[in-house]
Structure formats: structure tokens, C-alpha cells
Backbone bond lengths (Angstrom), bond angles and torsions (degrees), N, CA, C in turn:
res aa  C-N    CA-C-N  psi(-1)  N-CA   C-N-CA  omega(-1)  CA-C   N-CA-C  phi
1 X - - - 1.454 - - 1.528 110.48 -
2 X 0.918 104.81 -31.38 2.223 121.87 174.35 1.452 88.01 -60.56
3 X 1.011 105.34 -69.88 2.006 93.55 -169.09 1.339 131.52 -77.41
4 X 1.246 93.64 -3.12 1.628 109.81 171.22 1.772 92.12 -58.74
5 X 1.943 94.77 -85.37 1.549 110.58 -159.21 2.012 103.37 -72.69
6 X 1.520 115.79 21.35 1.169 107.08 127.46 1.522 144.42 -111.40
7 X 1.963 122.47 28.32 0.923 99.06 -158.19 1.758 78.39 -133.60
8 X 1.178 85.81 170.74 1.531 104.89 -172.57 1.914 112.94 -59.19
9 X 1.326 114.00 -42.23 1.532 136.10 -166.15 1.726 94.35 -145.94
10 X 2.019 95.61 134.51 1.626 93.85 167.07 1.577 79.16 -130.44
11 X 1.857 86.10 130.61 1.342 104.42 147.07 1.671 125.69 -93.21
12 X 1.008 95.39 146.93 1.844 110.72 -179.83 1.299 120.29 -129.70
13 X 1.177 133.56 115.65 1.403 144.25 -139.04 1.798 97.80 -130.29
14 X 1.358 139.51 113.87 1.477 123.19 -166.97 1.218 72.23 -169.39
15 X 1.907 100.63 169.80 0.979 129.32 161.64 1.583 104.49 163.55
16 X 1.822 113.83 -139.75 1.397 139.93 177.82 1.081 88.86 -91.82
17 X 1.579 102.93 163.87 1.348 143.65 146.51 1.475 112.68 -140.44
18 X 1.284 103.13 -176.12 1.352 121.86 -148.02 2.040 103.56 -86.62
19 X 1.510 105.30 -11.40 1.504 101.32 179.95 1.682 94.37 -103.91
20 X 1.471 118.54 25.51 1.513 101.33 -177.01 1.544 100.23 -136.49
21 X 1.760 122.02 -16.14 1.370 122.67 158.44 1.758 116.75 -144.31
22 X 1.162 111.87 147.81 1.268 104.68 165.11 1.789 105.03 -172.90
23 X 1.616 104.16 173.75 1.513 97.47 -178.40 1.595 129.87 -24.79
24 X 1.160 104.15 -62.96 1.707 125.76 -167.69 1.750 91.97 -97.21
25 X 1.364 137.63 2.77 1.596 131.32 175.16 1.309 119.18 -105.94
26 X 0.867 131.00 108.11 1.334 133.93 -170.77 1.671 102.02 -75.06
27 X 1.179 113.92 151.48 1.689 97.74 174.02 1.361 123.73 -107.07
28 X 1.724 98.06 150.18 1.426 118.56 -117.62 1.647 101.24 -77.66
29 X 1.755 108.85 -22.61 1.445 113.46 -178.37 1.877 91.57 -74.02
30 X 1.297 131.80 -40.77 1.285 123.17 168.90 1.463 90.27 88.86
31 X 1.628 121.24 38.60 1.075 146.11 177.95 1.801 121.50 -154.69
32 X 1.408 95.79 124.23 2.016 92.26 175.70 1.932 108.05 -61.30
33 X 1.162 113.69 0.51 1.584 109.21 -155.55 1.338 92.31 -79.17
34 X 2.078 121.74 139.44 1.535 108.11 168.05 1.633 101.80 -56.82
35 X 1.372 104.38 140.73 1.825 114.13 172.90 1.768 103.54 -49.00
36 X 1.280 98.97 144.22 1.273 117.90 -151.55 1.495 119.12 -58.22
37 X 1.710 94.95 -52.68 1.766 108.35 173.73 1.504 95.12 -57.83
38 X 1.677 151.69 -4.56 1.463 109.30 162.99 1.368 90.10 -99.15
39 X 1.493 170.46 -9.08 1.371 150.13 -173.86 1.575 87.00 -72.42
40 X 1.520 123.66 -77.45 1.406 129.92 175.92 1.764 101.15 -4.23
41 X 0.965 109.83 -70.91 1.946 122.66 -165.23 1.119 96.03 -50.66
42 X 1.723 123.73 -57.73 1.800 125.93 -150.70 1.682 100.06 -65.52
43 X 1.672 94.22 -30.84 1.698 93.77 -172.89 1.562 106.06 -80.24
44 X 1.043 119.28 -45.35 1.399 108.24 -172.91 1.995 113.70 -71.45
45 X 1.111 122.81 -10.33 1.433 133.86 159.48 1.533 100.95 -55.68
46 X 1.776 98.03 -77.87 1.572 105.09 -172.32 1.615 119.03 -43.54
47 X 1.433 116.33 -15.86 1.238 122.85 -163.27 1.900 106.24 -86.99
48 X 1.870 102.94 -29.15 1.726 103.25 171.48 1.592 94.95 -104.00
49 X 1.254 122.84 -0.73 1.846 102.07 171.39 1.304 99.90 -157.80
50 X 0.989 134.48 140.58 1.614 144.73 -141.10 1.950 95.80 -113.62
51 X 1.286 90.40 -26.15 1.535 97.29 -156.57 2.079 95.90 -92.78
52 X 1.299 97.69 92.41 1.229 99.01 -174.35 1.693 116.12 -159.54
53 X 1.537 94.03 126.24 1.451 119.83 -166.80 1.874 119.93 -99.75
54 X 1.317 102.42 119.25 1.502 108.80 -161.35 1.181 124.58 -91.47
55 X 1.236 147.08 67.35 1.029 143.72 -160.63 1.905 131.55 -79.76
56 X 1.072 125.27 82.65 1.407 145.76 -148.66 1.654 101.37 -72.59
57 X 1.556 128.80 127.78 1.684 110.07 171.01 2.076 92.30 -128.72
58 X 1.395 129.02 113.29 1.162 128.93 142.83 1.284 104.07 -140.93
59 X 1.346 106.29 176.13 1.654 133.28 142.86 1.053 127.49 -41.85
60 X 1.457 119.96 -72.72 1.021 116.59 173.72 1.387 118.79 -88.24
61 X 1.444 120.40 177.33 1.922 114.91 160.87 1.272 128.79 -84.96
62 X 1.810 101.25 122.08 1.353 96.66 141.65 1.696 149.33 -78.45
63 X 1.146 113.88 -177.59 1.546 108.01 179.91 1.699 83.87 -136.84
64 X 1.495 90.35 169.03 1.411 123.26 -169.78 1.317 142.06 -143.50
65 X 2.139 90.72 38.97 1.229 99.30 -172.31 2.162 131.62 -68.23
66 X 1.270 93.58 -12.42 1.749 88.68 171.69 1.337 106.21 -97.88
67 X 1.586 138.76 14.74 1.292 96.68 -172.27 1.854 81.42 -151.64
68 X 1.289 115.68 -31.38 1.409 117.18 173.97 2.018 122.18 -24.36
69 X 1.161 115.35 -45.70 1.759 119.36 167.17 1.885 105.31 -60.32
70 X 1.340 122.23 6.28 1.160 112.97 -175.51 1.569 113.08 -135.96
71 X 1.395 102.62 24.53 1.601 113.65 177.09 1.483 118.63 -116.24
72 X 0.960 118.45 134.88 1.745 115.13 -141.61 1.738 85.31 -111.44
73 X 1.477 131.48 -48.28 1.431 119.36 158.66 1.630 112.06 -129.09
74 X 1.466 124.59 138.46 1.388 123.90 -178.18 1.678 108.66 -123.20
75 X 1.275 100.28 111.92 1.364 106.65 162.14 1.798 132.43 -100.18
76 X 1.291 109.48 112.56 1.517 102.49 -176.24 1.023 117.03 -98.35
77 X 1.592 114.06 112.79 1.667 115.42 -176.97 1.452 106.91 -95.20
78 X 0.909 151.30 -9.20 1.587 149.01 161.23 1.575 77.57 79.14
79 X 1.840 106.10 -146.81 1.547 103.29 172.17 1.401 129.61 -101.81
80 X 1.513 110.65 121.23 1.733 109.21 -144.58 1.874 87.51 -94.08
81 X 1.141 136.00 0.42 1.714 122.90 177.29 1.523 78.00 82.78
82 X 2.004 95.02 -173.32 1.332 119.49 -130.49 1.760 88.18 -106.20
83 X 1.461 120.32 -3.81 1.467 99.85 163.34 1.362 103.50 -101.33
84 X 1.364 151.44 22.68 0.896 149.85 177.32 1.847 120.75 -52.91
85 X 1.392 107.86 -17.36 1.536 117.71 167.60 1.829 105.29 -57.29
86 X 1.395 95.31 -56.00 1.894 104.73 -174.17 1.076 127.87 -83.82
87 X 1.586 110.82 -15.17 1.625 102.52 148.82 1.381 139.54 -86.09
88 X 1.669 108.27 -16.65 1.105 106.91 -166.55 1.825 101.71 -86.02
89 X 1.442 106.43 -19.45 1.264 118.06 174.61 1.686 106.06 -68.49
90 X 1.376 128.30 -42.06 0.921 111.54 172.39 1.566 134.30 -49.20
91 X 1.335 95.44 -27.54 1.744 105.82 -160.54 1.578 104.84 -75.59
92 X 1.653 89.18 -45.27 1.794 94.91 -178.77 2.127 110.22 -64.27
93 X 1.262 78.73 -30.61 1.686 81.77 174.01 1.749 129.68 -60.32
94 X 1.255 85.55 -26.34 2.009 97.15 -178.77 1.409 77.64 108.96
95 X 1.593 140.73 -46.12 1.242 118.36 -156.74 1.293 153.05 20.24
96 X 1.854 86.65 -89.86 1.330 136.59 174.01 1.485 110.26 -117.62
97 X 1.509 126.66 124.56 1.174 110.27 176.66 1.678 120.28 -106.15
98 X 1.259 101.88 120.04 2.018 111.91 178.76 1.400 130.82 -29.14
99 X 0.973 119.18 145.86 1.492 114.76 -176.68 1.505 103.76 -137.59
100 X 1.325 123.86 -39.63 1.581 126.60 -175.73 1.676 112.81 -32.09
101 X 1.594 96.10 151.82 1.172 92.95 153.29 1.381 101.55 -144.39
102 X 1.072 105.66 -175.89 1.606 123.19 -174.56 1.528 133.74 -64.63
103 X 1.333 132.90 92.11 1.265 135.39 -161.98 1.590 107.66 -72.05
104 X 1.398 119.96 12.71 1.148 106.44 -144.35 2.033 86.04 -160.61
105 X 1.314 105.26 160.39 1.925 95.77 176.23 1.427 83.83 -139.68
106 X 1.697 87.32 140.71 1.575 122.73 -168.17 1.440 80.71 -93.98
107 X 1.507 120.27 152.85 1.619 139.73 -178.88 1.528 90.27 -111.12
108 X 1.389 109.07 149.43 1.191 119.68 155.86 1.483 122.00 -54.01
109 X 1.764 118.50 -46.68 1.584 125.97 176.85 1.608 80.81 179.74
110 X 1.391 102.10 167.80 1.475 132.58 -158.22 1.357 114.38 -61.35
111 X 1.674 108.60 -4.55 1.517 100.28 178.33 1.389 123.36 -96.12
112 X 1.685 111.16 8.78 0.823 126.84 -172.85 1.498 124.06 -95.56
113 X 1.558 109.85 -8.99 1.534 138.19 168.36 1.517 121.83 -81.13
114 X 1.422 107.76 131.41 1.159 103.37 -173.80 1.742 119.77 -61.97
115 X 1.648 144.80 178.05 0.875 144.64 179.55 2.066 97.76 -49.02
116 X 1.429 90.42 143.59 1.689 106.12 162.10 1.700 127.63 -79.33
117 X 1.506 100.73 53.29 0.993 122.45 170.11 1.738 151.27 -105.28
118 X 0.863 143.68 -179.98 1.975 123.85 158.21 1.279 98.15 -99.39
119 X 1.379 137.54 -10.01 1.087 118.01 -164.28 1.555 127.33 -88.20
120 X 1.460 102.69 89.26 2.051 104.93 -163.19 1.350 114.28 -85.16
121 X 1.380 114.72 3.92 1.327 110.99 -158.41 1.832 124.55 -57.89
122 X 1.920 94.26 -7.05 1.440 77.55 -175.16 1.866 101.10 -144.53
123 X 1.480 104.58 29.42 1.569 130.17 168.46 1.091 114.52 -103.54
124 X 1.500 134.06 -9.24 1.248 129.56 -157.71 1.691 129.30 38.34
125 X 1.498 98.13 58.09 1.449 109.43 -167.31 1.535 122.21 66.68
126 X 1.421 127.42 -121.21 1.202 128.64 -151.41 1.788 95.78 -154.75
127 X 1.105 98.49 -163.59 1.662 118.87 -171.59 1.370 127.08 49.46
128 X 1.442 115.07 -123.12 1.278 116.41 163.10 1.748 123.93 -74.51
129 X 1.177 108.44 -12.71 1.633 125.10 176.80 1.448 85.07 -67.07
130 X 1.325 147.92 -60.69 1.224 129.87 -140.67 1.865 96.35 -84.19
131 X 1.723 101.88 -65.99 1.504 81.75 179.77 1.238 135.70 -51.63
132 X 1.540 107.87 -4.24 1.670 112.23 174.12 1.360 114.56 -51.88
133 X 1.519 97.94 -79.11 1.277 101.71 154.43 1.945 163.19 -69.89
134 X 1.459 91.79 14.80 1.168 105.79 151.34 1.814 140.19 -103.56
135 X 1.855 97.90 -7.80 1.033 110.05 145.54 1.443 85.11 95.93
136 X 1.623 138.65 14.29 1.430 136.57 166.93 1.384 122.15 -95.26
137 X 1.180 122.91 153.58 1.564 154.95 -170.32 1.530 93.42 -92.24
138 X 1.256 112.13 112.71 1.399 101.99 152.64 1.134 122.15 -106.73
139 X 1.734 126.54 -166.49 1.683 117.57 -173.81 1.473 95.45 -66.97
140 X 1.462 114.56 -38.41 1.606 104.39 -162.91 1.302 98.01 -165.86
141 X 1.435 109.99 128.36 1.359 134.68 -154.00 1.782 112.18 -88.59
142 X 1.346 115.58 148.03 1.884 117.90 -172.46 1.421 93.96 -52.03
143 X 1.479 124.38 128.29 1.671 118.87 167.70 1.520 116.62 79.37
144 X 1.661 110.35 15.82 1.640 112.74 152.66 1.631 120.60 -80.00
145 X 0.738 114.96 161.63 1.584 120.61 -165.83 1.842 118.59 -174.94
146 X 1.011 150.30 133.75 1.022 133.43 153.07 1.609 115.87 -133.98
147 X 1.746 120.06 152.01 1.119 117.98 -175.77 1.548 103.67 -135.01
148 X 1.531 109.42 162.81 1.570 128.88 -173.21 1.468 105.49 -49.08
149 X 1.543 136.40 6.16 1.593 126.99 156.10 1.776 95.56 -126.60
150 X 1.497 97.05 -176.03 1.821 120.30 177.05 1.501 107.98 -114.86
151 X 1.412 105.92 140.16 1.316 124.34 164.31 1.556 104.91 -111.10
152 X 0.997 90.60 149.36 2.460 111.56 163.41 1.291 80.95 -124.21
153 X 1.351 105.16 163.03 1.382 132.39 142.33 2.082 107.27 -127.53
154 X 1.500 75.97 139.07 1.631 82.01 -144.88 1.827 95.24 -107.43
155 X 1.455 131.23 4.00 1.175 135.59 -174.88 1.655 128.82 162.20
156 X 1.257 108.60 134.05 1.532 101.31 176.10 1.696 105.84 -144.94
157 X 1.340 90.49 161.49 1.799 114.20 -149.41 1.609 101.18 -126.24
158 X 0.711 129.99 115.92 1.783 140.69 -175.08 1.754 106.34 -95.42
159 X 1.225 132.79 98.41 1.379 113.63 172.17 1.465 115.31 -103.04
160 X 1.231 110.91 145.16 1.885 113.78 -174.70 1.654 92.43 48.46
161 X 1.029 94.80 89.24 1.533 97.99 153.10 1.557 119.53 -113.11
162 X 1.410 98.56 9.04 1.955 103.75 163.85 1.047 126.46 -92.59
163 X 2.058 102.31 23.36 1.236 98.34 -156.51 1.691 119.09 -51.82
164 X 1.711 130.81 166.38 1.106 130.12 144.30 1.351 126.58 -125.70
165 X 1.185 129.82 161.35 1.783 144.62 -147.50 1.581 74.38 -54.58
166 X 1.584 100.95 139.03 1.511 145.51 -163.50 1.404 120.33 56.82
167 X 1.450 111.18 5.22 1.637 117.84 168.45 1.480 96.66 -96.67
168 X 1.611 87.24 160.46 1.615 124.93 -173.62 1.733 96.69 -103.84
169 X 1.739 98.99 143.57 1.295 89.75 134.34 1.323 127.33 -138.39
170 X 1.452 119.86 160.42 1.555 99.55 -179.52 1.295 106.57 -130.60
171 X 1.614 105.67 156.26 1.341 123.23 -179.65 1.804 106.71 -133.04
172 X 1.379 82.13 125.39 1.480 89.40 176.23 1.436 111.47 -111.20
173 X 1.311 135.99 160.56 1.775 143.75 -151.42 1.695 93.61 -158.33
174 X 1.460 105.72 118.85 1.474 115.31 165.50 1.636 106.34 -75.79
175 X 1.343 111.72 125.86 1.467 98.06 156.44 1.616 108.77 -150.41
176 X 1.593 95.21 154.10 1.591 122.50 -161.69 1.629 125.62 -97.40
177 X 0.991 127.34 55.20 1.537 106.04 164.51 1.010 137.56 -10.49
178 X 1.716 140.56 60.20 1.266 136.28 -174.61 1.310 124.55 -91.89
179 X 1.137 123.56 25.66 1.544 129.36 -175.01 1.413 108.47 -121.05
180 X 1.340 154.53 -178.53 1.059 141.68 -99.55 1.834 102.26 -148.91
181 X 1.602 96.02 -10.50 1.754 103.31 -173.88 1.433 98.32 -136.84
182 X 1.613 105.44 133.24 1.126 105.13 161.62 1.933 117.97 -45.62
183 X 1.508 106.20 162.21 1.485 125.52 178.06 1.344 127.63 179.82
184 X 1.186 106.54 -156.45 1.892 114.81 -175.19 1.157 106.84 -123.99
185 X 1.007 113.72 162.01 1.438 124.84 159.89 1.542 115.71 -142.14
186 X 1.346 125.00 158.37 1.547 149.69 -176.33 1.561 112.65 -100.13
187 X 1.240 110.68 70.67 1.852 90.83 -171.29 1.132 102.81 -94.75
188 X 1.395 117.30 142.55 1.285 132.31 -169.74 1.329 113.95 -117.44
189 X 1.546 121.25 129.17 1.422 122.10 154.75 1.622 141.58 -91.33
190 X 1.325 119.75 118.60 1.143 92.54 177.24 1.726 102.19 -123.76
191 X 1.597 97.43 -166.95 1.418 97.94 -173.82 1.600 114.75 -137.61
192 X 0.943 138.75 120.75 1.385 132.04 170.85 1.676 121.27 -86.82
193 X 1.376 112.80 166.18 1.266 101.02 -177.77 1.818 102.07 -142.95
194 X 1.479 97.58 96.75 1.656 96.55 -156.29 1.811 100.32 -84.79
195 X 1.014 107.36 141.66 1.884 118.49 169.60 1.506 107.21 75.56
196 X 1.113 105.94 18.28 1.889 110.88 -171.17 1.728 100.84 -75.98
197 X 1.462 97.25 136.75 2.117 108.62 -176.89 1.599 93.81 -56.02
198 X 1.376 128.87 -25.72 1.528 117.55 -162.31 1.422 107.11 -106.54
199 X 0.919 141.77 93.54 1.401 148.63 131.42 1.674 111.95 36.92
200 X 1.257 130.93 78.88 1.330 136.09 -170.56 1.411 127.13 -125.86
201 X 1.670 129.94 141.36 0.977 136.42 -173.94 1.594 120.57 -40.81
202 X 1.273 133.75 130.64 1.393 124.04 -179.60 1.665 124.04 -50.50
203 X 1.421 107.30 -12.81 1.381 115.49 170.18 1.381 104.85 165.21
204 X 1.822 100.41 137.64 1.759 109.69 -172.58 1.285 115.23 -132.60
205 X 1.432 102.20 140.27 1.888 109.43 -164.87 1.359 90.80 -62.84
206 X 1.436 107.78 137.53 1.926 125.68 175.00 1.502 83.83 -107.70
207 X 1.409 122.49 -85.32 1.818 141.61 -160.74 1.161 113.33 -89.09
208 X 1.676 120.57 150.43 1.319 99.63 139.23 1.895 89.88 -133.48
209 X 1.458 112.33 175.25 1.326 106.34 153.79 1.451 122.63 -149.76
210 X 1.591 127.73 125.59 1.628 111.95 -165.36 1.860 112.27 -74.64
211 X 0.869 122.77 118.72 1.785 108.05 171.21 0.902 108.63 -134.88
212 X 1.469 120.24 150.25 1.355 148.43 170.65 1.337 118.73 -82.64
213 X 1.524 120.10 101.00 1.277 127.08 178.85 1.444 117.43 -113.09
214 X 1.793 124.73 134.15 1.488 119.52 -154.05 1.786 88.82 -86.85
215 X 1.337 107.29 173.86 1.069 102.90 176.96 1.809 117.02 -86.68
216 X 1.461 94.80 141.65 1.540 113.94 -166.65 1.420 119.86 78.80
217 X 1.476 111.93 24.09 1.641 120.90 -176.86 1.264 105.44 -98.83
218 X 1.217 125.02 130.08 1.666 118.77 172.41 1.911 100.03 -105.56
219 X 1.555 111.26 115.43 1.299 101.74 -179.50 1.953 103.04 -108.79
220 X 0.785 100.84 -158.35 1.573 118.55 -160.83 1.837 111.34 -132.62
221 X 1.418 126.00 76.24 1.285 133.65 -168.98 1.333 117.69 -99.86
222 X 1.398 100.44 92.65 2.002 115.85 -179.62 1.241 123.13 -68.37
223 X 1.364 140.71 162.04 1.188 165.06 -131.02 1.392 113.14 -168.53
224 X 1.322 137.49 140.21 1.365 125.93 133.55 1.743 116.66 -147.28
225 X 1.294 94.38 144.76 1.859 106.86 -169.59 1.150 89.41 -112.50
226 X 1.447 117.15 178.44 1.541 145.16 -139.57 1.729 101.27 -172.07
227 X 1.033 96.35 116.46 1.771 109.25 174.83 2.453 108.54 -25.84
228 X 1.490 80.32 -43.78 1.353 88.52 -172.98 1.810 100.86 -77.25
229 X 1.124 120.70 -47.07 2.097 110.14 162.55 1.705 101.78 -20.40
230 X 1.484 134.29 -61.74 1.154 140.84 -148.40 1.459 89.00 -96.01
231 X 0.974 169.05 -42.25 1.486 163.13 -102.23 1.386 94.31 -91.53
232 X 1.451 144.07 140.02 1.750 143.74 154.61 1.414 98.34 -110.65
233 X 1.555 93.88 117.72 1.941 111.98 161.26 1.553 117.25 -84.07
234 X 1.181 106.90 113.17 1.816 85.01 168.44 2.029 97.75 -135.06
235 X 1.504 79.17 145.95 1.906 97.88 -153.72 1.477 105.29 -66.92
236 X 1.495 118.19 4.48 1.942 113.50 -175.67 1.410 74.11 -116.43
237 X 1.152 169.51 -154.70 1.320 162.87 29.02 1.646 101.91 179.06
């Protein structure tokens, strides 16, 4: 705690390991929350130096409901392999600048998960499908991400959207680099399916695509779907 509230930046390095999740392990607090004695720590750090960067390593997700309002930057590396010392140092460094986003949605705390069950038949599975449709905010949403510049996306253009089986369609999305360092971005597509007879997710990833845009470049990031992308199977009908 002395070298915490004497140093310029505290890093904090926590997460899982391998005796607390794995395929066949359920985890062991039988809770997404990081285990408690490390939120306890991040807060009492943040409490002699404000300026403090969190760096998370599991499999699965945690959440970060007692201590998350007191993390000044959070990086979640899940499991980054065996150079993971020199990249993750890079990122905090300015180095290298980030582009990821999140394959996965962080919960605010456990009440935000659906029942601990198999039974999906009427949640539409899990992830962002569920908070879709339950209409909740989580800490951080499937496919959030942010990096050391800004993007807008400043327009998108739908062509043939009547498509039929062996037509294309394409959608193209302006987007802007307006921040000050070159980077990447994650653009994501999804699709909704409004007034449909079958019962459907509030919106489902179709695309994604990573690109590198310099700063102050506005590029042009295409898409194309296929009658069959949109198609709904259902096994009585």
C-alpha cells in the first residue's frame, strides 16, 4: 500500500486460474463476481492512488460489481499465452494501440444472469440475446472495446435489399478516424428482424470486419448478406 500511494500508476494484475474455472469446473465461488479479497485490494489501492489500471486474465468472465467505479483503466486479457508480459505492457505503454473488443458481456453482478439452468427454450440462449431481451444494461456490452484514438461512423447505404436466393446484398458503412493516432477498429453487423410471425432475438451479429484506419481517414467498410444469412428454420413448420 506504501508503494502504491507512492507511485505515479498502480498496476493490478488478477483474475482466474485454473483451480477456480475450467471445462468440466464450474466456478467454485458459483459466482461471475472477481472473488472478493481481490475487489477488497483494487479498492483499498484506489483509495491511496486513484490512478490505477486493472488488468483481468480468465476464461471465463468476470464482473466487477464492488470495486469497478474505482478503476481508472481496465484491461481484460482473458488468457493472453506466454508473451503476454510484452504485450500487455505494451498497451498500457501507448506502445501498441488496442482494438479488441469483447466476445463475451461482462454483467454488472449475478443478478443480471439468466437462471442456472439448460433450459433456453424461452431466453433465446445466453449472452447478448438475453440482455436484449430483457431490456438490461450491463457493465460492458458483447463487442465493446475502446482504443487510444475515436471513431464515428458517419453513414450506411443498403444496396438490393430485395435480394433473392443467389442475390447479394451489400451494405456499405462510412467510418472516420477522428482522434489523433492511427488504429483499428471492430465493425460490427447486426441484423434485426422487426414484426416477424417467429419470435426473434432483438438483434444478431451477421459481420464483423477489423480495419486499420490512419488518423483523420474516413474509409468505406463493406458487407455482403445472402438471402440464406436471413433465412429462420423452425423444426415443426
Amino acid at each position: 500500500i506504501n508503494k502504491a500511494a507512492s507511485s505515479d500508476i498502480v498496476v493490478f494484475i488478477g483474475g482466474l486460474d485454473y483451480t477456480q474455472e475450467g471445462e468440466t469446473l464450474d466456478r467454485t465461488t458459483a459466482s461471475t463476481e472477481l472473488p472478493g479479497l481481490q475487489q477488497m485490494l483494487i479498492n483499498l489501492l484506489a483509495s491511496v492512488n486513484p490512478n490505477i489500471i486493472v488488468v483481468l486474465e480468465s476464461g471465463g468472465i468476470v464482473s466487477l460489481s464492488q470495486c469497478n467505479q474505482n478503476i481508472k483503466g481496465l484491461i481484460y486479457g482473458f488468457y493472453p499465452g506466454q508473451e503476454q508480459g510484452h504485450a500487455i505492457a505494451d498497451v498500457i505503454f501507448g506502445d501498441y494501440n488496442p482494438g479488441g473488443k469483447l466476445p463475451v458481456t461482462m454483467p454488472a453482478d449475478d443478478s443480471q444472469l439468466p437462471p442456472r439452468n439448460n433450459d433456453f427454450n424461452d431466453d433465446w440462449g445466453c449472452g447478448y440475446r438475453w440482455f436484449d431481451k430483457q431490456a438490461i444494461t450491463p457493465a460492458y456490452a458483447f463487442g465493446f472495446g475502446l482504443s487510444y484514438t475515436n471513431f464515428t461512423y458517419n453513414s450506411i447505404s443498403i444496396l438490393n435489399p430485395d435480394a433473392t436466393e443467389g442475390e447479394t446484398i451489400s451494405i456499405d458503412i462510412s467510418l472516420t478516424n477522428y482522434g489523433s493516432r492511427e488504429g483499428d477498429e471492430i465493425v460490427q453487423l447486426y441484423v434485426t428482424h422487426p414484426g416477424g410471425v417467429i419470435p426473434m432475438p432483438v438483434k444478431q451479429l451477421k459481420g464483423f470486419k477489423r480495419v486499420h484506419v490512419n488518423s483523420g481517414q474516413t474509409i468505406t467498410v463493406s458487407f455482403k448478406l445472402s438471402p440464406e444469412d436471413l433465412y429462420v428454420y423452425d423444426e415443426i413448420t
